[in-house]
Structure formats: structure tokens, C-alpha cells
BAZA-410555 format. One record per residue (C-alpha): chain; x, y, z. Coordinates in Angstrom, 3 decimals. Example, Ala and Ser with C-alpha at 12.3 -4.5 7.8 and 13.67 -1.06 7.14 Angstrom:
{A,{12.300,-4.500,7.800}}
{A,{13.670,-1.060,7.140}}
end
This chain:
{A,{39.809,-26.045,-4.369}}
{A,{38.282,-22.679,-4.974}}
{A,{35.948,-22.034,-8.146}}
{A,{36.095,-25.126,-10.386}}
{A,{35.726,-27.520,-7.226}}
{A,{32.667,-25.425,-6.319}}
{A,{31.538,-25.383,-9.941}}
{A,{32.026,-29.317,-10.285}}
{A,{29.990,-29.838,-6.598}}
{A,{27.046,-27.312,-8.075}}
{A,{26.526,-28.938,-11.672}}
{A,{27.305,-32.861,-10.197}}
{A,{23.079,-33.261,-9.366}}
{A,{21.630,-31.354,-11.682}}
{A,{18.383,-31.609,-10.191}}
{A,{19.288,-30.879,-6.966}}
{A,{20.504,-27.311,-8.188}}
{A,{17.553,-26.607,-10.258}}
{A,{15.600,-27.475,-7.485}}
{A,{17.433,-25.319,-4.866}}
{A,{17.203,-22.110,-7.392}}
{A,{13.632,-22.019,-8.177}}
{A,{13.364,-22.610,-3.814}}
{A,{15.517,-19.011,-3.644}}
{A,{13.995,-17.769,-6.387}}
{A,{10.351,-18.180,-5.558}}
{A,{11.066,-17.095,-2.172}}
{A,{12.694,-13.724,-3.246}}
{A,{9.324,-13.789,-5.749}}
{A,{7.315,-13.761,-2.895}}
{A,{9.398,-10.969,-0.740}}
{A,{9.494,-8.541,-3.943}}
{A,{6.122,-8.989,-4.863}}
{A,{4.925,-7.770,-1.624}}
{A,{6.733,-4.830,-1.408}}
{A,{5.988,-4.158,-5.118}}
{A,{2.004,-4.193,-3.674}}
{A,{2.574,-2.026,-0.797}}
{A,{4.205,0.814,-3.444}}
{A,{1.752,0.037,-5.662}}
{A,{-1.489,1.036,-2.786}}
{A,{0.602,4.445,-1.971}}
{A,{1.483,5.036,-5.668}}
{A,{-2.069,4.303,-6.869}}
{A,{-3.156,6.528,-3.884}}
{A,{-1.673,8.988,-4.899}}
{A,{-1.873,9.094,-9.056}}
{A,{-4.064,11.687,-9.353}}
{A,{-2.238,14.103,-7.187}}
{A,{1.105,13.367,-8.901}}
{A,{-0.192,13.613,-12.513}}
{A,{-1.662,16.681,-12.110}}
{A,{0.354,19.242,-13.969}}
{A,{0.017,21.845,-10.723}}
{A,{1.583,24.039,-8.936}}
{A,{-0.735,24.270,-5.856}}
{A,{-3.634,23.046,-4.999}}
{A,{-6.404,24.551,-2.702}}
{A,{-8.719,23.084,-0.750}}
{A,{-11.163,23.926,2.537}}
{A,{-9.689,25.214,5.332}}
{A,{-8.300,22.341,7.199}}
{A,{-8.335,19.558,4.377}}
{A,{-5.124,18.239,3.712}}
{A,{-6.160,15.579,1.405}}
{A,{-7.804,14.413,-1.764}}
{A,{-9.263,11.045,0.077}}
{A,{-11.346,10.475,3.110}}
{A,{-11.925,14.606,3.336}}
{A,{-15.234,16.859,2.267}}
{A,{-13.754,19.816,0.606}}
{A,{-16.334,22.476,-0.375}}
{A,{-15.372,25.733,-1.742}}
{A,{-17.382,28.247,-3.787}}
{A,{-16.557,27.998,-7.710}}
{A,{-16.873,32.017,-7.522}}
{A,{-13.899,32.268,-5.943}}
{A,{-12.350,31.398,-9.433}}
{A,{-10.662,34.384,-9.897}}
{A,{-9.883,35.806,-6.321}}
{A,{-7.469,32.522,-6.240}}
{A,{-6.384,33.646,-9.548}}
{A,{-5.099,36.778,-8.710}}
{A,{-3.763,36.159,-5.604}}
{A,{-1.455,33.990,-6.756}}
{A,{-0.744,35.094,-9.989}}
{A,{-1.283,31.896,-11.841}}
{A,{-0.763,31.310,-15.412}}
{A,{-3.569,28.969,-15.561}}
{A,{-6.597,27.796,-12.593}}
{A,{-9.204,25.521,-13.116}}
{A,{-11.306,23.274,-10.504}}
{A,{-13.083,20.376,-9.960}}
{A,{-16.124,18.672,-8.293}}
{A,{-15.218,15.508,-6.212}}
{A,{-18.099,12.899,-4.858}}
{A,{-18.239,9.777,-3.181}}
{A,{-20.564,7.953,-5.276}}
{A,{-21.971,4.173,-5.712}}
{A,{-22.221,3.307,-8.996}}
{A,{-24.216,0.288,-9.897}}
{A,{-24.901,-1.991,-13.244}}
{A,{-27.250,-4.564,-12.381}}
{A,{-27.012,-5.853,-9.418}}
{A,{-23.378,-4.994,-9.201}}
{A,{-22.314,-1.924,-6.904}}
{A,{-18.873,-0.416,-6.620}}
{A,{-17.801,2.294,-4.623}}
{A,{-16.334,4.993,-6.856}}
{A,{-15.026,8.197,-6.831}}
{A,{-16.672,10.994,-9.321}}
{A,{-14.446,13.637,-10.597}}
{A,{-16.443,16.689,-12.452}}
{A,{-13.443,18.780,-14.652}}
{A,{-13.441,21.407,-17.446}}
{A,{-13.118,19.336,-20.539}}
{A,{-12.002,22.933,-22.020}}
{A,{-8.859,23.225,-20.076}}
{A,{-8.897,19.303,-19.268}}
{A,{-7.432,20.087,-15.682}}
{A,{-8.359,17.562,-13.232}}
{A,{-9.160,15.185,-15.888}}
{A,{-8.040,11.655,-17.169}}
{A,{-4.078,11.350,-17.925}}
{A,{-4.130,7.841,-19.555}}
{A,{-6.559,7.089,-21.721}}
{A,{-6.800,3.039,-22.645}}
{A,{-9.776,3.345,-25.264}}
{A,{-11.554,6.272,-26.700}}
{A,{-10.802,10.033,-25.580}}
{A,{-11.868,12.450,-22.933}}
{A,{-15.017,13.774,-21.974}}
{A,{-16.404,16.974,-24.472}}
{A,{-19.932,17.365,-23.387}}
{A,{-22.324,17.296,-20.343}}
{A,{-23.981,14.002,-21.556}}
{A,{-20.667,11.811,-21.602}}
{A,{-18.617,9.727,-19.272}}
{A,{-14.699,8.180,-19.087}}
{A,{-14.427,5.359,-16.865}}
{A,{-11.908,3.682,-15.979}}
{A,{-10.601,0.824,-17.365}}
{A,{-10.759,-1.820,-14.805}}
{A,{-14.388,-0.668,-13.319}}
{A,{-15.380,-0.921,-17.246}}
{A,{-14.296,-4.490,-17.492}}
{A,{-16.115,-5.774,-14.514}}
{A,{-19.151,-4.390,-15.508}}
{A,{-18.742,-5.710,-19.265}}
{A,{-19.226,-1.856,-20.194}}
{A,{-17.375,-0.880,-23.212}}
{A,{-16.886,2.658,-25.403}}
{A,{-19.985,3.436,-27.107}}
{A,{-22.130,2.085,-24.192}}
{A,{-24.628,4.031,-23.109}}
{A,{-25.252,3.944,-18.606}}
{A,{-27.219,5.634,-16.195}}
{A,{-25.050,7.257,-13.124}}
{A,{-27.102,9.690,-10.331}}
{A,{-30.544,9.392,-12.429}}
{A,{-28.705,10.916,-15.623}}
{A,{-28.049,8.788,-18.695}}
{A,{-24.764,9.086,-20.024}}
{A,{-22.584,7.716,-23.216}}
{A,{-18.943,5.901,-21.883}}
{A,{-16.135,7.851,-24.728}}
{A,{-13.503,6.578,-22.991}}
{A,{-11.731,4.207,-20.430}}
{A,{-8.707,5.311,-18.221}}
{A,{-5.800,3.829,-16.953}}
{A,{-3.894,3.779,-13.284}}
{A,{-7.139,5.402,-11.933}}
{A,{-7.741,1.721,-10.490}}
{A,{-6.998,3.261,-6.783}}
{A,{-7.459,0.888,-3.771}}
{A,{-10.367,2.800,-2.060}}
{A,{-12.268,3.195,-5.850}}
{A,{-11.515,3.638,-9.163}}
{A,{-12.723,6.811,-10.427}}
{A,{-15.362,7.884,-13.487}}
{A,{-14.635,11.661,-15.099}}
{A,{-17.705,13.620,-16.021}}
{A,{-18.137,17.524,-17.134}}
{A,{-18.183,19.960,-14.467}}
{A,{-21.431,20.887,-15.051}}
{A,{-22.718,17.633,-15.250}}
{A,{-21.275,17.080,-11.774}}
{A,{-22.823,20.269,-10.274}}
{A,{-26.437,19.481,-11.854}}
{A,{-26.026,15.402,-11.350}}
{A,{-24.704,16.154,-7.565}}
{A,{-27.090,19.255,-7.232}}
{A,{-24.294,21.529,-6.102}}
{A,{-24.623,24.521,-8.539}}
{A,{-21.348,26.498,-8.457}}
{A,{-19.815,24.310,-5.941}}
{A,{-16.095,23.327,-6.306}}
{A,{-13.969,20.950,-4.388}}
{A,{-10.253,21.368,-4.931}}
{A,{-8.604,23.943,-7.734}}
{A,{-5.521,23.019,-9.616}}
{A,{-3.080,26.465,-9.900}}
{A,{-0.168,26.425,-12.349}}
{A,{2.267,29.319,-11.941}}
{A,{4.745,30.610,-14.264}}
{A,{7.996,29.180,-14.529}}
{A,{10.310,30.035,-11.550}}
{A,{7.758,31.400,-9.495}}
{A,{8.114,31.522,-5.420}}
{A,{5.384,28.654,-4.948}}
{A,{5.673,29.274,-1.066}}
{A,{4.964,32.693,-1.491}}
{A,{1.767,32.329,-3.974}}
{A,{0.583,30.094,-1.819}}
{A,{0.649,32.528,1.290}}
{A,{-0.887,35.016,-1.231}}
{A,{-3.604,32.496,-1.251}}
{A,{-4.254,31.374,1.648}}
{A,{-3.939,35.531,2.827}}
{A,{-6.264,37.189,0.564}}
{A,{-8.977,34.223,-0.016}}
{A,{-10.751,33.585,3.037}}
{A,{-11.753,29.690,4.234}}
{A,{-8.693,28.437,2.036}}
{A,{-5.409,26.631,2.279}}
{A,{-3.014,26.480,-0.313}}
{A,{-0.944,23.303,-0.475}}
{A,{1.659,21.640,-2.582}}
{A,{0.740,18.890,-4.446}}
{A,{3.230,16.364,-2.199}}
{A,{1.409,17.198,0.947}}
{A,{-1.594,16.314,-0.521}}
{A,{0.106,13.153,-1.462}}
{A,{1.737,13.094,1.822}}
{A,{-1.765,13.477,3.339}}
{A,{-3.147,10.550,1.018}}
{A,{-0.786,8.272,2.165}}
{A,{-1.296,8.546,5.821}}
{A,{-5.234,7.733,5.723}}
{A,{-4.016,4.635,4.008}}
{A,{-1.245,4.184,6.678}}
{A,{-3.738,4.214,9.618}}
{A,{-5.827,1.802,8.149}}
{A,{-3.661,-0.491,6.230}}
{A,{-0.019,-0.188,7.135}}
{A,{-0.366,-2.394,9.969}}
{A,{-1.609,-5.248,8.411}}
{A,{0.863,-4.807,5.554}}
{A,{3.603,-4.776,7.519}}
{A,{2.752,-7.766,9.252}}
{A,{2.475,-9.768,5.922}}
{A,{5.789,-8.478,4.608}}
{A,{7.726,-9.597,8.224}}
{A,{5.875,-13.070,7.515}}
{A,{6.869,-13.120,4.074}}
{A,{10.181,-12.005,4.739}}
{A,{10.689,-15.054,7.150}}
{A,{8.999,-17.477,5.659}}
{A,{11.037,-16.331,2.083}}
{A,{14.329,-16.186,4.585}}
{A,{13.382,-19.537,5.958}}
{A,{12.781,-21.398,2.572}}
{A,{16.453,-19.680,1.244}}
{A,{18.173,-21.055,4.380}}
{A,{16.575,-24.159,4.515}}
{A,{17.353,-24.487,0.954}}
{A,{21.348,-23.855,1.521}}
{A,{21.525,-25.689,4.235}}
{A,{19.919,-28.667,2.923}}
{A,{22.381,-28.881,-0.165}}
{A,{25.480,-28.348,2.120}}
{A,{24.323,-31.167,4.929}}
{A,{23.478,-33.525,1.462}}
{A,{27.276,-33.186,0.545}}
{A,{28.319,-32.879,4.512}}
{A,{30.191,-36.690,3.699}}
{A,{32.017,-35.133,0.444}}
{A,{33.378,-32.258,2.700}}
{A,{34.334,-34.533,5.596}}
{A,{37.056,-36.727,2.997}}
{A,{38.264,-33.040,1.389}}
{A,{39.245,-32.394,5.760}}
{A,{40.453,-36.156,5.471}}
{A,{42.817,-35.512,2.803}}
{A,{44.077,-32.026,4.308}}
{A,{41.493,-28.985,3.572}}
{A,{41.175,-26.658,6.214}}
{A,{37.953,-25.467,8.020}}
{A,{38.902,-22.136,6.517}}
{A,{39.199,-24.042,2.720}}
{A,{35.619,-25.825,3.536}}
{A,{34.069,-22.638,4.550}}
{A,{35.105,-20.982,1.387}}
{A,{33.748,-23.441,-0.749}}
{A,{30.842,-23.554,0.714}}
{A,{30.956,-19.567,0.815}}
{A,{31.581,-20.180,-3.204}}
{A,{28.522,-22.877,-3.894}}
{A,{26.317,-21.103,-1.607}}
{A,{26.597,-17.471,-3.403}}
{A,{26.747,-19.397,-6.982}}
{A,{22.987,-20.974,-5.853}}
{A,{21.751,-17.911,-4.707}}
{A,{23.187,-15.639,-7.378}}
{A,{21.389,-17.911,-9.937}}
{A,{17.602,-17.674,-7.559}}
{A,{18.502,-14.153,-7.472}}
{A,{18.564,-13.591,-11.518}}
{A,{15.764,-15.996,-11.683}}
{A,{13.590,-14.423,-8.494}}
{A,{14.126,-10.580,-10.317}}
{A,{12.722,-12.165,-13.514}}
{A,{10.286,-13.821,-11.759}}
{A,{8.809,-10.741,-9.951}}
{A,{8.537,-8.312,-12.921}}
{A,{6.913,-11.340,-15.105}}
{A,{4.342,-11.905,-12.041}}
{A,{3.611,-8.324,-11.581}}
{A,{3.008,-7.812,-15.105}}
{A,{0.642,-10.911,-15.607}}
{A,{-1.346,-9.865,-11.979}}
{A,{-1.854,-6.276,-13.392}}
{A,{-2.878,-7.448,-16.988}}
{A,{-5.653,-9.704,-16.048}}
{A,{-6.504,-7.930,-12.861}}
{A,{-5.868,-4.156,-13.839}}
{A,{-7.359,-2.930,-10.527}}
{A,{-4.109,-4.365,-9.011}}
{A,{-0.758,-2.016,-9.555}}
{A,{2.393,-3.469,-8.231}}
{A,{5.309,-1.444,-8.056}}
{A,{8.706,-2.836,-8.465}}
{A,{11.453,-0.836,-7.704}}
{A,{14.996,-1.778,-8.103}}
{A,{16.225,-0.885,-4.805}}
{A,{13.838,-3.084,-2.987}}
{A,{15.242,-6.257,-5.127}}
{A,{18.754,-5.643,-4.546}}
{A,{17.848,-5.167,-0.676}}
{A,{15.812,-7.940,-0.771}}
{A,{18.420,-10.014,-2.680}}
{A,{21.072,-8.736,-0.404}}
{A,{19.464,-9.860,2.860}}
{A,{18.590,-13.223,1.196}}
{A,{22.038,-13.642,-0.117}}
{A,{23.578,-13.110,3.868}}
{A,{21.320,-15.729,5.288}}
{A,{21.527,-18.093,3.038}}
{A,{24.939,-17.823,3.617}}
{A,{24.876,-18.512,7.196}}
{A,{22.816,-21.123,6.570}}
{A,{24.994,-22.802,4.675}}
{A,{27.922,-22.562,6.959}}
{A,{25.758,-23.920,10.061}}
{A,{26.440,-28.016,9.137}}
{A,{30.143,-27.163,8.639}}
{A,{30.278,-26.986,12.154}}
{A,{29.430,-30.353,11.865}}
{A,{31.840,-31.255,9.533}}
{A,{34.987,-29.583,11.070}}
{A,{34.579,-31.630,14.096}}
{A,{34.824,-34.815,11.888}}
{A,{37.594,-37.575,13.155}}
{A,{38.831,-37.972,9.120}}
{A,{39.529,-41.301,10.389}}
{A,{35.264,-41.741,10.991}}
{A,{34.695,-40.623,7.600}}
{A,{36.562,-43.256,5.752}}
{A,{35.351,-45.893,8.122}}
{A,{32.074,-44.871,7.630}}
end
């Protein structure tokens, strides 16, 4: 009575199965999928931080991140940070909140102004075309390009300056706005702050005390803090914590019931279907213990299958979401499907051992009459 019973009960309605795996696998879809968006806001958040190849980076006194702050520092202080911390390599950018419009389109975006010498601070994926070389040339990125049917060769007008697109990023489609890469010295004379700086980018040699370069810093350069790049990623993450973590939250507790709902719903539908079936094996001598293993057996068999087809499901969706909507980046990581699949796989087991209480207290005698 143990696996081929279970295996004849699971492939005797066909139908019944199919229909029961794509209910636990569209249900674990829709739990995965939302956690895959909530990484996907912090990593996208974040990107720009965590693909910068630095060491430190410094800031105003009292910024602590690369969003929702107004870091300006003096681009002559170049080489004081330089020295202090005895970096192999410095370079800095120019950061604005800008509007950027194409018709009678307008999108919030975020202008970056880097050394295309040393290309620190610039673009790290490129999609189409290359990076920016001189002060009359833009890289967008990729999604922001798309919407605005803007394409490499195109020539646009940002801050009253006209400007030819060489290139279109990737992952720098970030929640709050995607962001266009100009020269530094386009950004100082387009932003009319000449030899202002925002953030600089220090890369120290290899096994060098980063906590001590950074008190360096923050010692001998006044108006300055010196910070690693995680708590500036730290940092980005908690602006969008206090304004969207709530909500998210809430969505992923309602998808997580309603997913948990539709699983054990599911189970306990294809148990209470077959309740009759169970009642003759107790007629004939099986045990509540017997019954509740089978059921244990069918039950993890169904959801096993919706688990396989759920995982599929989730990196398929997330792929087709961020190929025709790029601005969207959904993060899947393994560890949320396996704790996703675990927590499905324990209700749907209780679930499914809810209308054996039913069944155990069965007169045998009622089920053949019946």
C-alpha cells in the first residue's frame, strides 16, 4: 500500500493531476516571483554601488548614500583625498537629479558626469554601442532608450546642450530612475557647477587597511566621510525600505496566503474526491496510520511535481517580464524557492490530511452500503 498504490491513485485521472500541479505550481509562481521583485528593487538600488571597482567612497559630511542625498564636494580636493589615503587610483563624479524629456514624454532620471579617461563611475554593461569619449556624447540606458524610440546614432537635447546617444546600458534601469552617463565636464558646464564633484571612487592597493585609509580620509580632508561601498549600499536600501518595504511586505503576506491557500485547497480537494476510495482500503483493514501515509505519499508526489514545474515557471516568467519590460529586474535566488517550496510542501500536507479525519471515523460497514 505504500508507493505503487499512491502512484496508481495519482496517474488514475489524469486530468485531475495535471490540474492540481499547474494549481501548486502557479501558486509557488506567484510566491517566487514576488520575492524575486523585492531583490530585484534592492539589487537594482544598489548596482551602481556594487559594480564600482572601489575601495571607498567619499562623500559630504553626513551623506551616507548615493540616492535621495545632495553630496557636494570641491573637485580640488582631488589629490588631498589622494594622499591621504594612499590610493592607487581616485577619480570622481558629478551626480544630478534631472528630468529628461523627448516630446511630450518626461522621465525622472539620474545624470552621472565621469572621466571617460579613467572610466570610473561610468557604465559597466553596455547593450549597444560603447562609452562616452567626448563632451558632446551621451550613454543611456537601455530601457529609458526604448521608451523614447531613441537609438545609437541619435542625436537629443538634455539641459539646453545637444548631444549624440554612443551607447545604451544595461541594469542601470533602477526603480527611482534609470540613469544617462555624460563627460565630467559636460556635467559641470551642462549643470553649471564648475569644479564641483559629488562622490569620489578610491581604489587602494591590494591588502591595504581600508579602515585605516579611510580614517586617513576622513582626518586630514576636512567636510568628508569616507565610507565603504556596502554602507553606501546599506544606506540605499533603507530610503527604499521607508518608503516601500511596507507595502511590499504586505503583498508578499497576501501572496503567500493566497499561494498557501490555492496549494491547500488544491490537496485537499484531490484527497476529499477519493475520501470514498480510502474509506473501502479502512473497510478491508488499512489503518489510519496506512491512510495517512498514502496520503502523505500522493500529497508530496503532487506537490513535488508543482514544485519542479513552479521553479521552471518562475525563472521562465522573470526572464520574459525583464526582456520585454527591461526597466523591471527580478531576482531569483535559490534559497527563496526551496523556502518557498518547503513551506508550500508542509501545508499542503496538512491539508491533505484534514478530510482523513473524516475518513477514519468511517463505520466500513457505511461505506459499502453507501
Amino acid at each position: 500500500m505504500g508507493v505503487p498504490l499512491a502512484r496508481r491513485n495519482l496517474l488514475h485521472e489524469k486530468g485531475k493531476l495535471l490540474l492540481s500541479v499547474l494549481g501548486v505550481g502557479a501558486a509557488l509562481t506567484l510566491i517566487v516571483l514576488l520575492l524575486g521583485f523585492r531583490e530585484g528593487l534592492y539589487s537594482t538600488l544598489s548596482a551602481y554601488v556594487d559594480n564600482m571597482d572601489a575601495h571607498l567612497i567619499v562623500a559630504q559630511t553626513g551623506v551616507k548614500g548615493f540616492f535621495a542625498s545632495n553630496s557636494a564636494i570641491p573637485a580640488a580636493i582631488h589629490d588631498d583625498i589622494d594622499a591621504a589615503s594612499g590610493a592607487v587610483e581616485t577619480g570622481h563624479i558629478l551626480v544630478a537629479d534631472i528630468i529628461f524629456t523627448v516630446g511630450a514624454t518626461k522621465t525622472p532620471v539620474l545624470l552621472i558626469g565621469y572621466n571617460p579617461d579613467t572610466g570610473m563611475g561610468g557604465p559597466w554593461s553596455l547593450g549597444q554601442g560603447r562609452g562616452v569619449q567626448d563632451d558632446d556624447e551621451v550613454a543611456l540606458d537601455l530601457w529609458l532608450a526604448q521608451r523614447n524610440g531613441i537609438a545609437v546614432g541619435d542625436r537629443l537635447e538634455l539641459l539646453g546642450r545637444p548631444f549624440t546617444v554612443v551607447g545604451l546600458t544595461r541594469e542601470t534601469a533602477s526603480w527611482m530612475s534609470p540613469y544617462i552617463f555624460i563627460s565630467q565636464q559636460a556635467a559641470e558646464d551642462a549643470l553649471q557647477m564648475p569644479g564641483g564633484a559629488s562622490f569620489y571612487f578610491v581604489q587602494l592597493a591590494e591588502g591595504a587597511d581600508i579602515d585605516a585609509a579611510a580614517r586617513a580620509v576622513e582626518a586630514q580632508v576636512p567636510g568628508v566621510d569616507a565610507l565603504r561601498p556596502s554602507e553606501v549600499a546599506v544606506a540605499d536600501r533603507e530610503v527604499l525600505a521607508a518608503v516601500m518595504e511596507t507595502p511590499i511586505v504586505v503583498m508578499l503576506a497576501i501572496s503567500a496566503i493566497i499561494g498557501v491557500a490555492v496549494m491547500g485547497l488544491t490537496a485537499y480537494t484531490a484527497v476529499a474526491d477519493r475520501r470514498r476510495d480510502y474509506g473501502v482500503l479502512k473497510a478491508i483493514g488499512a489503518g489510519r496510520g496506512r491512510l495517512n501515509r498514502l496520503v502523505a505519499v500522493e500529497t508530496i508526489c503532487r506537490a513535488a511535481l508543482g514544485f519542479v514545474l513552479g521553479a521552471g515557471l518562475s525563472y521562465l516568467s522573470a526572464w520574459l517580464i525583464m526582456t520585454l519590460w527591461p526597466q523591471f529586474t527580478i531576482v531569483i535566488r535559490p534559497e527563496s524557492v526551496a523556502l518557498a517550496g518547503a513551506a508550500a510542501l508542509g501545508m499542503t500536507v496538512v491539508a491533505a490530511l484534514l478530510p482523513i479525519r473524516r475518513v477514519a471515523a468511517i463505520d466500513p460497514a457505511l461505506v459499502f452500503k453507501a
